[in-house]
C-alpha positions, 0 to 999 in steps of 0.5 A, spaced: 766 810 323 770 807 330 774 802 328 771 796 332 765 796 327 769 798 321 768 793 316 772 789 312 773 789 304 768 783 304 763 786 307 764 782 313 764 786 320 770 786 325 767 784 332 770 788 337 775 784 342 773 783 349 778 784 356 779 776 356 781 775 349 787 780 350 789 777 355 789 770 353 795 767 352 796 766 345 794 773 344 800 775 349 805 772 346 803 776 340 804 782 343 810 780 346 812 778 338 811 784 337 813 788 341 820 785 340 820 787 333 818 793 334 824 794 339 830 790 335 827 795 329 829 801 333 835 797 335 837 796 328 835 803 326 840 806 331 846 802 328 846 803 323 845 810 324 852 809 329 855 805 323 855 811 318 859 815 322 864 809 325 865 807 317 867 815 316 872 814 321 874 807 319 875 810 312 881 812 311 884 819 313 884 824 308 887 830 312 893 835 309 901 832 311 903 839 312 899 844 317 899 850 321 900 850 328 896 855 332 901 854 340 903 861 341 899 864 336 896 871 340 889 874 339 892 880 336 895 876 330 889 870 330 885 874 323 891 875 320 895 869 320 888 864 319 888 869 313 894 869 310 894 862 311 888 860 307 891 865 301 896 861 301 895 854 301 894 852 308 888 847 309 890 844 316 890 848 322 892 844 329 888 848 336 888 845 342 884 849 349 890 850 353 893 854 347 888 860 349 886 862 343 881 857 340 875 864 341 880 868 337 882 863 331 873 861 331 873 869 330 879 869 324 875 862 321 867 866 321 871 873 317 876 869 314 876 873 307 879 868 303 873 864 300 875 858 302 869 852 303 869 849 311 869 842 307 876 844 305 878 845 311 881 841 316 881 843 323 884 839 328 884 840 336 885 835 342 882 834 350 885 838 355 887 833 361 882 835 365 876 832 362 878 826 361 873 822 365 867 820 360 862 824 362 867 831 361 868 828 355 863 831 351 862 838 354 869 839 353 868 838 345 862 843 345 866 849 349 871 848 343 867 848 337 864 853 340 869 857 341 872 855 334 865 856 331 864 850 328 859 845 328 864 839 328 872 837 328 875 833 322 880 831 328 880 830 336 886 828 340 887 826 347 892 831 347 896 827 354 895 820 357 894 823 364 889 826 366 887 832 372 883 833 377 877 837 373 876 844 373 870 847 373 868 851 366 861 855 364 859 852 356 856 859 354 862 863 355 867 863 349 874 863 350 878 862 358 878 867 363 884 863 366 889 858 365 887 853 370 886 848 366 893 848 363 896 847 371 898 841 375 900 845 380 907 840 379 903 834 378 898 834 384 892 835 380 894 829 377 889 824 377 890 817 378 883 814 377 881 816 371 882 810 366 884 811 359 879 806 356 873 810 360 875 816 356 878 813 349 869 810 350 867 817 350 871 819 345 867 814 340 860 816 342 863 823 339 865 820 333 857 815 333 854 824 334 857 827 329 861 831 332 867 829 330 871 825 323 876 823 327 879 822 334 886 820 335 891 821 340 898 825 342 903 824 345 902 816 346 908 811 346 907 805 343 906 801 348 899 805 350 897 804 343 898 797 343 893 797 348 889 801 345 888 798 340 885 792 343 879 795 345 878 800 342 871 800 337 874 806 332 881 806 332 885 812 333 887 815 325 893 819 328 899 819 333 901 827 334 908 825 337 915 830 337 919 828 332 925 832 329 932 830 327 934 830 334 928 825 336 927 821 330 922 816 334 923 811 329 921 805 332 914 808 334 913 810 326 915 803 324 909 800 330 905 805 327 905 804 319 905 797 321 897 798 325 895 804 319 896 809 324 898 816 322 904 819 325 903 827 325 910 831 328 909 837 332 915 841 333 918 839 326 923 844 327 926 843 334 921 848 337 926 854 336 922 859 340 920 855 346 927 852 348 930 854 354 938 856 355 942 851 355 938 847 350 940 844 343 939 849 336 937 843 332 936 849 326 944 850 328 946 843 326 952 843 321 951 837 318 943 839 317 946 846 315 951 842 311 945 838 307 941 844 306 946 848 303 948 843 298 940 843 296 940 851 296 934 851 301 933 852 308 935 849 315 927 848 317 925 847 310 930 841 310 927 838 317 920 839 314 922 834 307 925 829 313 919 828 316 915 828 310 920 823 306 919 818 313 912 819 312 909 823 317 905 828 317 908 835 320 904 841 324 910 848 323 908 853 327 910 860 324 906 867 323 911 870 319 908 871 313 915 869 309 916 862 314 909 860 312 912 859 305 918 856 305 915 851 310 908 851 306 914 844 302 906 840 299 899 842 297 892 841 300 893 836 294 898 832 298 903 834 292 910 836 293 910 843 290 914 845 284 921 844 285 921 841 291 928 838 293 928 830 294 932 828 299 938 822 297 939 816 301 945 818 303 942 825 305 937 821 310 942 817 312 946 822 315 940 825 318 939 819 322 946 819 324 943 826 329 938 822 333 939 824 341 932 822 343 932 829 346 926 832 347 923 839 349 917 837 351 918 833 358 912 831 363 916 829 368 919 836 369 912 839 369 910 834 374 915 832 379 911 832 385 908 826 381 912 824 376 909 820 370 914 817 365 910 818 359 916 816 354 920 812 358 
């Protein structure tokens, strides 16, 4: 039976309404009442949607102190080095895009023979600089889990605060066929208009999508993230920073507990395999080789316990296989391992005796046509 000759429970018949009643003024302003509450509900429905996600970045980070650090890591070992990592304790795992090797890691990941759950891992990489105006933003995360074959990140970094002019990529093919993304041509693709706001908005909407746990930050001094934190709707769990005996940064850690942000060091070791001649051995130090003989352990693995007793987290880069172990100081649990060595007051003093602020990583020697001094 039509609806407009339906008949009520009573028995009463329902007459049909005319043009003139719908129009009439008490009943547009019923539907525009109604129309509201269907908007708001949809409103509402969307938020809180948005909200789940933003509460599961907002709560606290859960991520493992000690990772394994993917620079350098070549196609040829990738399968090996994941493994092995995965058979021994290892469940943090830090890539980047412009490593070159986030196709054959995801491939390492998919095979990976250790029976180790996804949910156990903890992957983390970051945004090249030149994606970073909002609406490369996303693009970029999905090349990226595309190559890594995941579904989402744990962790995603603004890997510098500088942008570059954009370069063009194709999102179905996995992996890079060149290294443009990683060229600033000394400093002249920098671009000067892309605002770190614009990209930090973006950042959140990915977190909002569920394509992200968390988004942080690296390589960000702590005037940048003072200002980031004044607009930000999520903030930034991590801070990625060099940090090793010779630049202790100790005045961004202190800023850093005091807002809740994480500190996680990369090259915790002084970056041996990358520095140029000429450069400081921080693993040649006397006074750290003095210190760690006294404890019976090796100079890196004395660099790891400084870092993890100040309170950072570290990401050590290593595919030999005895190196992984030694530098391996903590469990997934976050627990010391059995007979770890604890360092002494006077220990870390003396190690805070070595602070040059001496860093490997340098961008205004990579950018000299438009020097941005990130540091300074």
């Amino acid at each position: 039976m039509p609806l407009s000759r339906s008949s009520s429970a009573g028995g009463r018949k329902t007459k049909k309404l005319n043009h003139n009643q719908l129009t009439s003024p008490r009943s547009c302003i019923i539907i525009s009442l109604i129309s509201v509450y269907i908007l708001h509900s949809i409103y509402n429905n969307r938020q809180r949607r948005m909200i789940n996600y933003t509460s599961l970045a907002a709560a606290a980070l859960h991520m493992p102190k000690i990772g394994l650090g993917t620079l350098g890591v070549s196609s040829l070992e990738a399968r090996s080095v994941i493994n092995e990592a995965l058979s021994m304790g290892y469940r943090l795992f830090d890539c980047a895009p412009v490593y070159f090797n986030e196709k054959e890691i995801g491939d390492a990941f998919h095979e990976a023979t250790s029976g180790v759950p996804r949910a156990d891992v903890f992957v983390t990489s970051k945004l090249a600089c030149p994606f970073h105006r909002p609406e490369h933003v996303e693009p970029a995360l999905r090349k990226t889990l595309n190559d890594l074959r995941l579904g989402s990140l744990d962790l995603f970094l603004i890997h510098w605060p500088v942008a570059f002019k954009y370069v063009e990529f194709d999102p179905s093919v996995r992996g890079w066929e060149n290294e443009d993304i990683d060229e600033s041509d000394e400093g002249n693709l920098i671009d000067p208009t892309v605002s770190l706001r614009d990209t930090w908005a973006a950042m959140e909407e990915l977190v909002d999508k569920g394509l992200v746990k968390h988004i942080g930050v690296a390589n960000f001094p702590a005037i940048l993230l003072h200002d980031l934190l004044s607009y930000s709707r999520i903030p930034p769990a991590v801070d990625q920073v060099e940090i090793h005996p010779y630049n202790q940064q100790s005045k961004l850690l202190a800023y850093c507990k005091s807002r809740n942000i994480a500190v996680q060091a990369y090259s915790p070791l002084g970056t041996p395999g990358y520095k140029e001649t000429g450069e400081p051995d921080v693993l040649s130090d006397p006074i750290l080789k003095e210190i760690a003989g006294a404890h019976g352990i090796s100079v890196a693995q004395l660099c790891l316990q400084w870092s993890l007793q100040r309170g950072c987290h570290v990401v050590a880069k290593s595919s030999n296989k005895k190196h992984m172990e030694e530098n391996l100081l903590m469990n997934h649990k976050n627990e010391f391992v059995t007979g770890a060595t604890q360092l002494s007051s006077d220990d870390m003093e003396r190690i805070a005796s070595l602070d040059r602020s001496y860093r490997f990583f340098r961008p205004e020697d990579w950018w000299k046509d438009m020097p941005v001094p990130v540091f300074h």
